[in-house]
C-alpha positions as CSV (number, residue, x, y, z in Angstrom):
1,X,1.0,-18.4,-31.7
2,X,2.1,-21.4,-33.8
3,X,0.8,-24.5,-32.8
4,X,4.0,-26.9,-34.0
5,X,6.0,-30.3,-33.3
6,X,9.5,-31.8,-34.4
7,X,9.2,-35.3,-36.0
8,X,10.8,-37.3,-38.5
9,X,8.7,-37.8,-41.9
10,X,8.0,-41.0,-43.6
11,X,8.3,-42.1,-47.3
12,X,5.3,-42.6,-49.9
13,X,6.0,-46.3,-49.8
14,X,5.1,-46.4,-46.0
15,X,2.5,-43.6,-45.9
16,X,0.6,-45.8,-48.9
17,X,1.2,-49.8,-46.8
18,X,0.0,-47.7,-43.7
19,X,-3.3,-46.9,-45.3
20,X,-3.3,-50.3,-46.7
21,X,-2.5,-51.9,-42.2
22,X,-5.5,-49.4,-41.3
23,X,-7.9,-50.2,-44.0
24,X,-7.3,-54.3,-42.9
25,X,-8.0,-53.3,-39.4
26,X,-11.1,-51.4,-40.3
27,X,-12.5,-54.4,-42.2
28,X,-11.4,-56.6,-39.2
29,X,-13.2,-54.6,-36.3
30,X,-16.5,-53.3,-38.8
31,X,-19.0,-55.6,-37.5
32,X,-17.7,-55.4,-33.4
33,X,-19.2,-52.5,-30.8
34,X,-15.7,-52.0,-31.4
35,X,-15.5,-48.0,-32.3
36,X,-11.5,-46.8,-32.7
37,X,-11.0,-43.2,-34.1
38,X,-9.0,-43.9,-36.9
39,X,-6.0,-41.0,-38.0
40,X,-5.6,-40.6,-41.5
41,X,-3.1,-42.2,-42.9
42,X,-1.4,-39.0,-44.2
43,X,-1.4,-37.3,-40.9
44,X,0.9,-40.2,-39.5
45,X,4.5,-38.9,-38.7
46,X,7.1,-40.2,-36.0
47,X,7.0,-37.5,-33.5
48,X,9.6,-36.6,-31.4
49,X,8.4,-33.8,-29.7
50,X,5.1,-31.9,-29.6
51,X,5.8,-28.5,-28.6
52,X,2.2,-27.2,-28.4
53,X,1.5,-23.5,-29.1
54,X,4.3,-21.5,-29.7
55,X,5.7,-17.9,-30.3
56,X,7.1,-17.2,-34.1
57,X,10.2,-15.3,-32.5
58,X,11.2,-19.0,-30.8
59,X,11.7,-21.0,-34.4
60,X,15.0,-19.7,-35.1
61,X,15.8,-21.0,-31.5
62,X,14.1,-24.6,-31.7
63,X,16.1,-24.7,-35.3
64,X,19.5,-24.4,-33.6
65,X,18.1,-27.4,-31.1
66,X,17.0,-29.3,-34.1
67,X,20.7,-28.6,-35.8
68,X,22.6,-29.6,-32.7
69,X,21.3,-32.8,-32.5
70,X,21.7,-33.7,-36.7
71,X,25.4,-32.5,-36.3
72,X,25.7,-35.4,-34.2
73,X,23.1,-38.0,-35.9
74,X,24.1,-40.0,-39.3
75,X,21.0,-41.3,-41.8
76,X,19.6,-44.5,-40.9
77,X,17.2,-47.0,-41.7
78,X,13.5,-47.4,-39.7
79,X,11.7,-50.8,-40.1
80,X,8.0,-50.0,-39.4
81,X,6.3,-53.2,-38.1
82,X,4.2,-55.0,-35.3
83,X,1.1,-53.6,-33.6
84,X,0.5,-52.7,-30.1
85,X,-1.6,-50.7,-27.2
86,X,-0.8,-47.7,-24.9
87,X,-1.4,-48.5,-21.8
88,X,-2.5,-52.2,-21.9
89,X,-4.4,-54.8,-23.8
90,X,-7.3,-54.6,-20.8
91,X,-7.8,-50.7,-21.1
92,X,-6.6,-49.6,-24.9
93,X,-6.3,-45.9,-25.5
94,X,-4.1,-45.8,-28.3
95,X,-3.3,-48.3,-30.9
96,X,0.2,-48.0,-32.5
97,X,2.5,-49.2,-34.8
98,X,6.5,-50.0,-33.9
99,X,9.5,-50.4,-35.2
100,X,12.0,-53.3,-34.9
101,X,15.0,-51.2,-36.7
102,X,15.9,-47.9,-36.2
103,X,14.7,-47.8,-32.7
104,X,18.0,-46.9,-30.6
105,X,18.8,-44.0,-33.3
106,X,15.2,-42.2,-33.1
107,X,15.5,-42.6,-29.2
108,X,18.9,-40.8,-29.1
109,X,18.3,-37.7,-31.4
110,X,14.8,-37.3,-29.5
111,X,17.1,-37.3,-26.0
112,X,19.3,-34.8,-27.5
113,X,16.5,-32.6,-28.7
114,X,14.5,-33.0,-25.4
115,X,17.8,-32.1,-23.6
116,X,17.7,-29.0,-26.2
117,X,14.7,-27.9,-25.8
118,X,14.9,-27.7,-22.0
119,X,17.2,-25.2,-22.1
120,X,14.6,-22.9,-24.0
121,X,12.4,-23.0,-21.4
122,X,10.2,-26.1,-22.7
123,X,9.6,-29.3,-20.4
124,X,11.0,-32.4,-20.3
125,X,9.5,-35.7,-21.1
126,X,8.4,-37.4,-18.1
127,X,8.3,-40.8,-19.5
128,X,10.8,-42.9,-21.4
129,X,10.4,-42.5,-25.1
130,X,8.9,-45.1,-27.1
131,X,9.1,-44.1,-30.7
132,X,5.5,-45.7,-32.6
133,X,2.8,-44.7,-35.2
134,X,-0.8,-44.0,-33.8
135,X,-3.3,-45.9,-36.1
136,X,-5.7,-45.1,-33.8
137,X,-7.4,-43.3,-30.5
138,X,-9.9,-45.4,-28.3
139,X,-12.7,-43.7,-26.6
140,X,-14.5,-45.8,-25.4
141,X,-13.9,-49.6,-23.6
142,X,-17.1,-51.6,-25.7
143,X,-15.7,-54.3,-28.0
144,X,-12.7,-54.0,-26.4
145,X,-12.0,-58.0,-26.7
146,X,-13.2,-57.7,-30.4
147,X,-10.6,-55.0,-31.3
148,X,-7.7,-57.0,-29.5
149,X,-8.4,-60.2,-31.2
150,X,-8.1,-57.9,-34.6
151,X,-4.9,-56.5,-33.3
152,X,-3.3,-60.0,-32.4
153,X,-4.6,-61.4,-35.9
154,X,-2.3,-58.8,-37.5
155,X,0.3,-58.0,-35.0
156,X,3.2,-59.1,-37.0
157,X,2.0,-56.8,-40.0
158,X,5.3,-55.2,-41.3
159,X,5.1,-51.7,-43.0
160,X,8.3,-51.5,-44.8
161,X,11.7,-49.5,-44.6
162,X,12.9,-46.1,-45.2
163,X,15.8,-44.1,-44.7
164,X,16.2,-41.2,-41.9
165,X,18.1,-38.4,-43.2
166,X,16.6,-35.1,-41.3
167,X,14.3,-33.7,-38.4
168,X,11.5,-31.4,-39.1
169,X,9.7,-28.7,-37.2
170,X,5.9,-28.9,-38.6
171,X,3.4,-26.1,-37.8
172,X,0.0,-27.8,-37.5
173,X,-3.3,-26.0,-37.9
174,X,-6.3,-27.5,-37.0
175,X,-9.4,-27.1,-39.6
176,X,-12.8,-29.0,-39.2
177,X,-11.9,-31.2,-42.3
178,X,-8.6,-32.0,-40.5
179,X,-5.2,-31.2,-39.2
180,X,-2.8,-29.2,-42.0
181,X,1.2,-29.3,-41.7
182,X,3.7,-27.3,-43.0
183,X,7.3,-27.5,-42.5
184,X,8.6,-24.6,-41.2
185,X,12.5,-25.5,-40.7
186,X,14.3,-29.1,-41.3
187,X,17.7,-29.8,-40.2
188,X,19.8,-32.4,-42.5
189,X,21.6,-35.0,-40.1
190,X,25.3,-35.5,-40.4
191,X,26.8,-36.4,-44.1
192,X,30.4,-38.5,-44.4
193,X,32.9,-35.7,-44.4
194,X,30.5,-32.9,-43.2
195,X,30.9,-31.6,-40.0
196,X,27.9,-29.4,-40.1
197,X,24.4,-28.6,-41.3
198,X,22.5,-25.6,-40.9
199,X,19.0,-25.5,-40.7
200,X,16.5,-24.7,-43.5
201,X,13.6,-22.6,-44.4
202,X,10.7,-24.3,-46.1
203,X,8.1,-22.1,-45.3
């Protein structure tokens, strides 16, 4: 079984001023009760779908999905900024970062890859996709009016832009120093004059 998700990878430039956002925060919240489980940095990527554990014989499958929905998706720009909390400011779980750019095209290839992936067999999303960063996971409630006062102080932190241009299905393996992922296939969205792309190995 291959534990794997699709998502959309970010560049250098925004993998580097993410580390630089959670570092900030980090400094911010230090001397609160305030404990957030911080993700690294390099772990961050703009998931579309997490597909859990699956069997090897089904990537050729989730590939045509993934290819389906590129045929029918150009390149575009994201614009990573502003900070926020799943579910509410009162009782933070997850702390993310958004996007003010982009936001309408991620939503609409996840849809069409949802839709895809339904018809394998695979479930549905039961809430409305909000496409974010998680910066961090919150455990526990203490300091919770500490951390929000650090979130608010930075809330307008923007990240920086980069430029969409294909879908990726990641194997992830989990090791006691961290999560690993590999690409497995990636599926090139839709050039000017090209009517189709087929999906690659990068194993």
């Amino acid at each position: 079984m291959i534990r794997s998700f699709i998502a959309l990878e970010l560049s250098p430039e925004i993998y580097k001023n993410l580390g630089l956002l959670i570092d900030k925060l980090k400094k911010g919240v230090q001397f609160t009760s305030a404990r957030p489980s911080w993700v690294n940095p390099e772990s961050i990527h703009l998931t579309l779908k997490f597909l859990g554990n699956i069997e090897e014989s089904m990537i050729d499958q989730i590939a045509e999905v993934m290819t389906n929905a590129a045929n029918e998706t150009h390149p575009f720009s994201i614009r990573i900024r502003d900070l926020g909390v799943f579910p509410n400011p009162r009782q933070p779980r997850v702390l993310w970062c958004g996007m003010t750019k982009g936001e309408d095209q991620t939503v609409s290839i996840q849809t069409k890859i949802d839709r895809g992936l339904a018809a394998l067999g695979f479930e549905k999303e039961s809430r409305p996709f909000h496409p974010h960063l998680t910066l961090a996971r919150i455990k526990t409630l203490k300091g919770t009016a500490a951390l929000m006062d650090v979130v608010k102080s930075h809330q307008n932190s923007l990240v920086g832009e980069c430029r969409m241009d294909r879908v990726i299905l990641f194997q992830s393996q989990l090791h006691p120093s961290g999560a690993v992922y590999t690409k497995l296939k990636e599926a090139l969205f839709k050039q000017k004059g090209v009517s189709e792309t087929e999906p690659s190995d990068v194993i």
